[in-house]
C-alpha positions as CSV (number, residue, x, y, z in Angstrom):
1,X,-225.2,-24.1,-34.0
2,X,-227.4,-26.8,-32.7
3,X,-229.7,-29.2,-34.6
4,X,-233.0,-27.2,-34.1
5,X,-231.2,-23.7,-34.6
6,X,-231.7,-22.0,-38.2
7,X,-235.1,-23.7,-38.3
8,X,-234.2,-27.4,-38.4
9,X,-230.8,-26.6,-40.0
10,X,-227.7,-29.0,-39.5
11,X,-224.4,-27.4,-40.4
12,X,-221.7,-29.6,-38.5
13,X,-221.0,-31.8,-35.2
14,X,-218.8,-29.1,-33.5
15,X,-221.5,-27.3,-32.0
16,X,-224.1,-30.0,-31.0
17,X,-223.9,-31.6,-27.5
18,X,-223.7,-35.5,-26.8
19,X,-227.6,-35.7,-26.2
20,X,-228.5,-34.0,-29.7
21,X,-226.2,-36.6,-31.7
22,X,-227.5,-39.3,-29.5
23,X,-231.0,-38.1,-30.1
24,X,-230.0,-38.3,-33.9
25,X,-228.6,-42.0,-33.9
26,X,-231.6,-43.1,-31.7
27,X,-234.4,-41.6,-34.5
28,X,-231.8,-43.5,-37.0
29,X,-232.8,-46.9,-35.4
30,X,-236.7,-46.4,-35.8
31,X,-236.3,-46.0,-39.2
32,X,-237.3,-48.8,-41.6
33,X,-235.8,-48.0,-45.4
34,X,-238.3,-51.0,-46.0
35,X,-241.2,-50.0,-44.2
36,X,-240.5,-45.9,-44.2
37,X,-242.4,-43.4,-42.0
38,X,-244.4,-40.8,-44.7
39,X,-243.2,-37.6,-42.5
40,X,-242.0,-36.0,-45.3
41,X,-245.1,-36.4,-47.9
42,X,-245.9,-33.3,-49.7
43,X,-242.6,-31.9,-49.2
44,X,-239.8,-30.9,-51.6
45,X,-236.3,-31.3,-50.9
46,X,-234.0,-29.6,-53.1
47,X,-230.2,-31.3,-53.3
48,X,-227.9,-28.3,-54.7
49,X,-224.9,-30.1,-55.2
50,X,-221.8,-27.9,-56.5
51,X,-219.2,-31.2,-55.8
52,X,-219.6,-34.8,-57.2
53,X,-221.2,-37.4,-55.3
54,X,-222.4,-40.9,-55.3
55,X,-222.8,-42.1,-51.5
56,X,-224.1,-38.9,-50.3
57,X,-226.4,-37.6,-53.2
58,X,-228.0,-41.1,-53.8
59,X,-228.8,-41.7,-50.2
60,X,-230.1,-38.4,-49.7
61,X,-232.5,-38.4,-52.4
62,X,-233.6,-42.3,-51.4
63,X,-234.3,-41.2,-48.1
64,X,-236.3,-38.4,-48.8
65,X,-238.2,-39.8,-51.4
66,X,-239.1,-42.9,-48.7
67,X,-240.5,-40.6,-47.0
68,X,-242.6,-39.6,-49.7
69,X,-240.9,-36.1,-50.4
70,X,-240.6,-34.7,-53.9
71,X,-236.7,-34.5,-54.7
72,X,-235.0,-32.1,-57.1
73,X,-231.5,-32.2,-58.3
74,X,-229.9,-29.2,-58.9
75,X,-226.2,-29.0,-60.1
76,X,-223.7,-26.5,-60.9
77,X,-223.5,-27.5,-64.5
78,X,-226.5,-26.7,-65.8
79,X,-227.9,-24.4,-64.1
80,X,-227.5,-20.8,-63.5
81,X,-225.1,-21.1,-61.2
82,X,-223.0,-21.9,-64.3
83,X,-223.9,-18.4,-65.5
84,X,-222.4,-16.5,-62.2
85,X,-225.3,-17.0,-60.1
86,X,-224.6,-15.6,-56.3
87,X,-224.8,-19.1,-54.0
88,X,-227.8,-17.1,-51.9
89,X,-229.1,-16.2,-55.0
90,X,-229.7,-19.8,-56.1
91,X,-230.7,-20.1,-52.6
92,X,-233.4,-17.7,-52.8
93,X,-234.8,-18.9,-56.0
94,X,-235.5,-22.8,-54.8
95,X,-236.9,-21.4,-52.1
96,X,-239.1,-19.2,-54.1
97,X,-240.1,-22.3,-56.1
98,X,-241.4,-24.0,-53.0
99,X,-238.4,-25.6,-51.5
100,X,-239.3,-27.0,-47.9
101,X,-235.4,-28.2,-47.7
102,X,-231.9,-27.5,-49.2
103,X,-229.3,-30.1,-48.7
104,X,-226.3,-28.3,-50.2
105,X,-222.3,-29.8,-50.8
106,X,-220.3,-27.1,-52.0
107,X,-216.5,-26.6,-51.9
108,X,-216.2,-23.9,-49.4
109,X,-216.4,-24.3,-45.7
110,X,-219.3,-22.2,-44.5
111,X,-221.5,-21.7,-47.6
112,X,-224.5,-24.2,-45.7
113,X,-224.1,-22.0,-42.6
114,X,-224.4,-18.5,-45.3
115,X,-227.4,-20.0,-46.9
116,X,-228.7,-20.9,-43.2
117,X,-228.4,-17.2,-42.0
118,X,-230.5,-16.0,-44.6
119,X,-233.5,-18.7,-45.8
120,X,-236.4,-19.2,-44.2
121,X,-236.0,-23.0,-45.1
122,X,-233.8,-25.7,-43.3
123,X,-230.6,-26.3,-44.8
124,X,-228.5,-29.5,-44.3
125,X,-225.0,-29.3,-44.6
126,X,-224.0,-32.2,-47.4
127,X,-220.4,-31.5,-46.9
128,X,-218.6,-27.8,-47.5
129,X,-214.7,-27.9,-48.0
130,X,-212.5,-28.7,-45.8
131,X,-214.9,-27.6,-42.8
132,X,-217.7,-30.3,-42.5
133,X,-219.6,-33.4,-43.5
134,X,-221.9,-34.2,-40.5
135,X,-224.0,-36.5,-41.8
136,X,-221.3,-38.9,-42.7
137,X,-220.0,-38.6,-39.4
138,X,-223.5,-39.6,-37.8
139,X,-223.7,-42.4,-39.8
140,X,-219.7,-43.4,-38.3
141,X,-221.1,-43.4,-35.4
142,X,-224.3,-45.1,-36.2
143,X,-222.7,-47.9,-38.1
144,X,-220.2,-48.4,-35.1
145,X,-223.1,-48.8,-32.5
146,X,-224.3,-51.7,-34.8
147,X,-221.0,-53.2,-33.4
148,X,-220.4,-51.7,-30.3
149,X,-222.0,-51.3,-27.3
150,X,-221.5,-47.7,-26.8
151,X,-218.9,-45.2,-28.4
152,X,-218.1,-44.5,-24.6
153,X,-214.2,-45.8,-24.3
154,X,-214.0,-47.2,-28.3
155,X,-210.4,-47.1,-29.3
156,X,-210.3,-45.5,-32.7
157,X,-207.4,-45.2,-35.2
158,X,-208.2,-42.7,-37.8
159,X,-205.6,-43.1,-40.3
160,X,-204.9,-40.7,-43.9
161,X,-205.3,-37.7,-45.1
162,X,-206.8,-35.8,-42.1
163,X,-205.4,-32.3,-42.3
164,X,-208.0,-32.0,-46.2
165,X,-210.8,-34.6,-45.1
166,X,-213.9,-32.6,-43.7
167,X,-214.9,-36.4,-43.1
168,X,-212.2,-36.6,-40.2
169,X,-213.1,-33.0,-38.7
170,X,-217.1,-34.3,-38.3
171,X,-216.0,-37.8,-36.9
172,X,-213.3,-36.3,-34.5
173,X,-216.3,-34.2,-33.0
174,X,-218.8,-36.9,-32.6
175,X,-216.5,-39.5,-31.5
176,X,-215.0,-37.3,-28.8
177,X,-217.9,-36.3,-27.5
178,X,-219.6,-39.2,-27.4
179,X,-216.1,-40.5,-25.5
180,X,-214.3,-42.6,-27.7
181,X,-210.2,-42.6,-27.5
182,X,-209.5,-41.4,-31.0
183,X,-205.8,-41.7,-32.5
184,X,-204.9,-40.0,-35.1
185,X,-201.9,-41.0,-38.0
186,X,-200.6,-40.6,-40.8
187,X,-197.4,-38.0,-42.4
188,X,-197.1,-34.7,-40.7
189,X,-198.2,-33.3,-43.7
190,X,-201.5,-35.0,-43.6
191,X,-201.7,-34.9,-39.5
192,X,-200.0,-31.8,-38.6
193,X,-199.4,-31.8,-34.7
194,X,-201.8,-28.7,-34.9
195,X,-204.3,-31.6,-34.9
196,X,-204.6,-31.9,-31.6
197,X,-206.6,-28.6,-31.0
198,X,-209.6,-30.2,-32.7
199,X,-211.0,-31.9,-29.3
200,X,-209.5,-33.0,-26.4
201,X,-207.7,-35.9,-25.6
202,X,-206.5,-36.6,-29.6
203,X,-203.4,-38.4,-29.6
204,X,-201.1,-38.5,-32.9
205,X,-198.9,-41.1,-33.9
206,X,-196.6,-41.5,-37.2
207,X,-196.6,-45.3,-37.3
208,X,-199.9,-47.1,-38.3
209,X,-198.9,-50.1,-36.1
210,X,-198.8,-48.1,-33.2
211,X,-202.0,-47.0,-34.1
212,X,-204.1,-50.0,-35.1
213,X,-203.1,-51.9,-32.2
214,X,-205.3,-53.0,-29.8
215,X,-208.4,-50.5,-31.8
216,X,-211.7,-51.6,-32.0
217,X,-212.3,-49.5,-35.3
218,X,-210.1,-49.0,-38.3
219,X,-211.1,-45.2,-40.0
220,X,-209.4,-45.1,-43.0
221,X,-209.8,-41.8,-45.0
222,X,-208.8,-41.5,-48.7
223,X,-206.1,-40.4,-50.1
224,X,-205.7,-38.0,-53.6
225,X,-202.7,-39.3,-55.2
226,X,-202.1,-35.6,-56.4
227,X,-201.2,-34.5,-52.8
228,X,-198.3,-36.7,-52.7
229,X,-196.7,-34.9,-54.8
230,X,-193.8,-32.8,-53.5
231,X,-194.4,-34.4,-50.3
232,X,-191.6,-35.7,-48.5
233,X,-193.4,-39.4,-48.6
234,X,-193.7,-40.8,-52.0
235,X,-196.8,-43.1,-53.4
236,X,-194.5,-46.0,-52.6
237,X,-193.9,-44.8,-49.4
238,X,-197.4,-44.0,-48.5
239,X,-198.3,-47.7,-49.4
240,X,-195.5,-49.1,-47.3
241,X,-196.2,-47.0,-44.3
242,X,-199.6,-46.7,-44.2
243,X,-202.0,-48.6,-46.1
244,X,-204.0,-50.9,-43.6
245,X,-203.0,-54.9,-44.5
246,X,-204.5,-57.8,-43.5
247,X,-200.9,-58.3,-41.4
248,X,-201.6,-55.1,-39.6
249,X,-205.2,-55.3,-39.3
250,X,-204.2,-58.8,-36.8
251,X,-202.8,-55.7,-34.3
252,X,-206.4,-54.8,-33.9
253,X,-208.7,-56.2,-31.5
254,X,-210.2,-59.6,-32.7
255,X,-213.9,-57.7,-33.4
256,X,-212.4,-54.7,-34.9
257,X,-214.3,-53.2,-37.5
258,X,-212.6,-51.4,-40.7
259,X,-214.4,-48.0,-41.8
260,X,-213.8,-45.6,-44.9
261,X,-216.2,-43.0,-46.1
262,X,-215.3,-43.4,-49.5
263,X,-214.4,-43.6,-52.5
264,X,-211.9,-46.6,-51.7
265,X,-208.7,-46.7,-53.7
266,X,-208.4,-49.7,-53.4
267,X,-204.4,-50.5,-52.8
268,X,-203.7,-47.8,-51.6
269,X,-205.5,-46.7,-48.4
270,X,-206.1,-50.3,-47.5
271,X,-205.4,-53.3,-50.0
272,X,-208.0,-55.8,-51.6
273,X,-208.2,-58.1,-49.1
274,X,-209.1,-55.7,-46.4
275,X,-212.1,-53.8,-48.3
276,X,-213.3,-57.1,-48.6
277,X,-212.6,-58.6,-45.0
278,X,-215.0,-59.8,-43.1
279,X,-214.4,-57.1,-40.4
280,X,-214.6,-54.2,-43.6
281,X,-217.8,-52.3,-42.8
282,X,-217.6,-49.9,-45.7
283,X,-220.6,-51.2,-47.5
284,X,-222.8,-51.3,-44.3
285,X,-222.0,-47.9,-43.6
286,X,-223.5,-46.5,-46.9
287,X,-226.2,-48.7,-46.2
288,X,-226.7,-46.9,-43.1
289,X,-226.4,-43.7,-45.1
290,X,-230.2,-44.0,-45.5
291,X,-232.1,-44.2,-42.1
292,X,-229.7,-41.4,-40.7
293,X,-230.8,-39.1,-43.2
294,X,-234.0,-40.3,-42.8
295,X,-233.5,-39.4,-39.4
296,X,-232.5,-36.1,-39.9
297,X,-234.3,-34.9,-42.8
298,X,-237.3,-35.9,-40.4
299,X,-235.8,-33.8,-37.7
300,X,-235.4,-30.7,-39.8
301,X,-239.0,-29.9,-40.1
302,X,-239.9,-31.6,-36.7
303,X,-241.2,-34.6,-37.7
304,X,-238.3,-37.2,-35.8
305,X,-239.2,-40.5,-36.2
């Protein structure tokens, strides 16, 4: 489905070509957090948010109210939906209350696309399972253009838990598209060989040298401590394997940049040193959390900056 398809909606990366994400990253650049465009005044964006979130939620909600937008939280504690409300039901009640915008996050793949189908408002897809998270992955791409010349040839390592992240699914579309050479590693229960079928070209390794070497980004994607269990590589093995070192991080190219969507667990994914590198990007890319979804909040009710 593409960016102006279900009246402004944005449900994932899979189905929008190179020149809508490009078109996306470009409306990112003209806008100013400091000096924000007022295309959304008068407008209310509800955030339905059925999963925790910091990065996401707070960015969302700054961008929007920039751009002079009422916001209103709505969470599944709380609310009716604690009762047993239907999630179309709660969709047709904000929109009865004036909702111009949902941004919804909820734990199964597909409910933004279900709520889509059936409201008359535009619904932005704040990450859904296992299946999406497209607004993190335009900001990925975003934040590696403030680096990068073009994504066009980029060598990207992608290293974790990519089999659970709906972070990796999103990126893996964009960056492919957009023509990076994307590697992919991690245990094969994290990075079946299955994999591959995600785009074309994805290449899967098992050793995180062999990944990081010679990439001009670093993806790291976190890693639930309660997955390793029963796996047939331990915490301590995890660490040993694959957490991204300051020794390892030496096999990337000299201006490679380290990326993680968050939260960091720190010591595990990657160790102190590296979150804190002067290559780490992680801050800068929730920084740049807020003109994307400027950018596409703007775009929902065609009003691109």
């Amino acid at each position: 489905m593409t960016m102006n398809a279900a009246r402004g909606s944005l449900l994932g990366i899979e189905h929008l070509s190179p020149d809508e994400i490009f078109r996306v990253l470009k409306s990112a650049r003209r806008m100013n957090p400091l000096k924000p465009p007022p295309l959304l005044r008068g407008k209310r964006v509800f955030l339905l948010f059925y999963e925790a979130s910091t990065r996401t939620r707070s960015s969302f909600e700054v961008a929007a109210k920039s751009m002079g937008a009422m916001t209103t939280l709505v969470l599944s504690s709380g609310s009716s939906i604690e009762k047993g409300e239907s999630l179309l039901d709660t969709g047709y009640t904000l929109q009865a209350v004036g909702a111009d915008m949902i941004v919804v996050r909820h734990p199964h793949a597909g409910a933004p696309a279900l709520m889509a189908k059936y409201l008359d408002v535009p619904v932005i897809n704040a990450g859904d399972g296992m299946h999406e998270h497209p607004t993190q992955a335009l900001l990925d791409g975003y934040t590696i253009l403030r680096h990068k010349k073009t994504i066009k040839g980029v060598q990207v390592a992608i290293v974790g838990d990519i089999y659970h992240s709906r972070v990796a699914r999103s990126a893996i579309y964009l960056l492919t598209k957009l023509g990076a050479k994307v590697t992919l590693c991690g245990p094969p229960e994290f990075v079946p060989d299955l994999a591959t079928s995600l785009a074309p070209g994805l290449r899967i390794t098992r050793t995180v040298e062999d990944a990081i070497r010679g990439a001009d980004v670093i993806m790291t994607l976190r890693v639930q401590k309660e997955r390793l269990a029963g796996m047939k590589v331990s915490l301590q093995d995890y660490v040993a394997r694959y957490q991204i070192t300051l020794a390892r991080l030496k096999l990337a190219r000299k201006d490679a940049i380290v990326m993680h969507p968050g939260p960091i667990i720190r010591g595990l994914e990657l160790t102190w040193e590296v979150a804190d590198c002067p290559q780490s990007a992680i801050v800068e890319e929730v920084k740049n959390g807020v003109p994307v979804r400027m950018a596409v909040m703007a775009r929902a009710i065609g009003r691109a900056g």
